[in-house]
N, C-alpha and C positions, 0 to 999 in steps of 0.2 A: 475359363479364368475370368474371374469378374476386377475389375477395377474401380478404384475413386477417384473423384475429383475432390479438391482442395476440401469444398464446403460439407463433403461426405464424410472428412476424416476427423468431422466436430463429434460427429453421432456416431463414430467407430473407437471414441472414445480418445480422441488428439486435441485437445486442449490449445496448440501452441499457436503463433504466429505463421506467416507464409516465411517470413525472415528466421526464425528460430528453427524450423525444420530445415531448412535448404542448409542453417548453420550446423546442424543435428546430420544432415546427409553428408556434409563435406568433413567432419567428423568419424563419419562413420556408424554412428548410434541412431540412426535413422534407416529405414529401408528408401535403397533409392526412387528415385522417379522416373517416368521412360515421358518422349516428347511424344505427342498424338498431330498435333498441329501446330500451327504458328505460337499462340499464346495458350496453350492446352496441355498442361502435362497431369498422370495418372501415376497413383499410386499401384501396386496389386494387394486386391486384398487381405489375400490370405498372408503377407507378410507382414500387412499393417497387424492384425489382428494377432499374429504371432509376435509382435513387439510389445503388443499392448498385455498379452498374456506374461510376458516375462517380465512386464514393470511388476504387477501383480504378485507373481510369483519372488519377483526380489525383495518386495515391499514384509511378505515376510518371514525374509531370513534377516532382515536387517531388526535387532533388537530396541525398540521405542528406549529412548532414555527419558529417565527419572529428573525430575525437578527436584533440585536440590534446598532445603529449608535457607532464610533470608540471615546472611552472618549477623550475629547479633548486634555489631555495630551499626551497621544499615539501616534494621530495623529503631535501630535507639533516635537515628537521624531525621527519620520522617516520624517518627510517635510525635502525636498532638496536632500536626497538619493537616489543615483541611483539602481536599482535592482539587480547590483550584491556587491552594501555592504550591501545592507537587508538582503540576505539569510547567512551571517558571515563572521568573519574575515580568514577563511581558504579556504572559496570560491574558486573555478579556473576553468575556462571553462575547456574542453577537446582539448588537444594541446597546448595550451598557456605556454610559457616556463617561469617559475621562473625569478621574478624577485631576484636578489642577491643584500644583500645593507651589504654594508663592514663599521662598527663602528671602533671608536678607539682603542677598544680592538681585532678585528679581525686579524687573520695573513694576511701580501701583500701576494699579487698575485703571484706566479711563474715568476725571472725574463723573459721568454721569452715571457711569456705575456706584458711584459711591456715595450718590449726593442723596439725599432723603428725598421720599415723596412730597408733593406738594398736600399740604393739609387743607383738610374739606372738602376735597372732590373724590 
């Protein structure tokens, strides 16, 4: 009888977490684990291997559904937008500095912001 450890059941083709399977065992959709030692528990393999054969095997009787075309109102919603007002109105690439837009109730600006350069220099 051969056995796994944790990091064997990455390349026996188990994907999950140590949390997700121990949740997947106490569920029952898991093959249990047996203790070996203190901090040491194993799989067997041939039950992993036979669990992993039946996701396979369920995967397909399960029939892939179809993408449904976009209701034509949806599609009327987003026509003419470019792709960064689609994703929201807080969108901002990375670097892009703030636009500022000063209303009528905003305070002015700092007068040295606003004062004219000195001329001739």
């Amino acid at each position: 009888m051969r056995s796994l450890r944790f990091r064997e059941l990455k390349t026996a083709g188990v994907p999950f977490t140590r949390k997700h399977i121990t949740h997947m065992e106490k569920q029952g959709t898991f093959p249990p684990h047996f203790v070996v030692g203190e901090k040491t528990v194993l799989w067997v393999a041939d039950e992993v291997e036979e669990w992993v054969a039946q996701r396979v095997r369920a995967r397909r009787l399960v029939p892939i559904p179809q993408a449904s075309p976009p209701k034509e109102n949806i599609a009327r919603n987003f026509a003419g937008r470019s792709r960064l007002n689609s994703v929201g109105p807080h969108f901002r690439p990375p670097g892009r500095p703030r636009k500022i837009q000063l209303g009528d109730d905003a305070p002015a600006p700092p007068a040295a912001m606003t004062a004219a350069p000195p001329a001739g220099k």
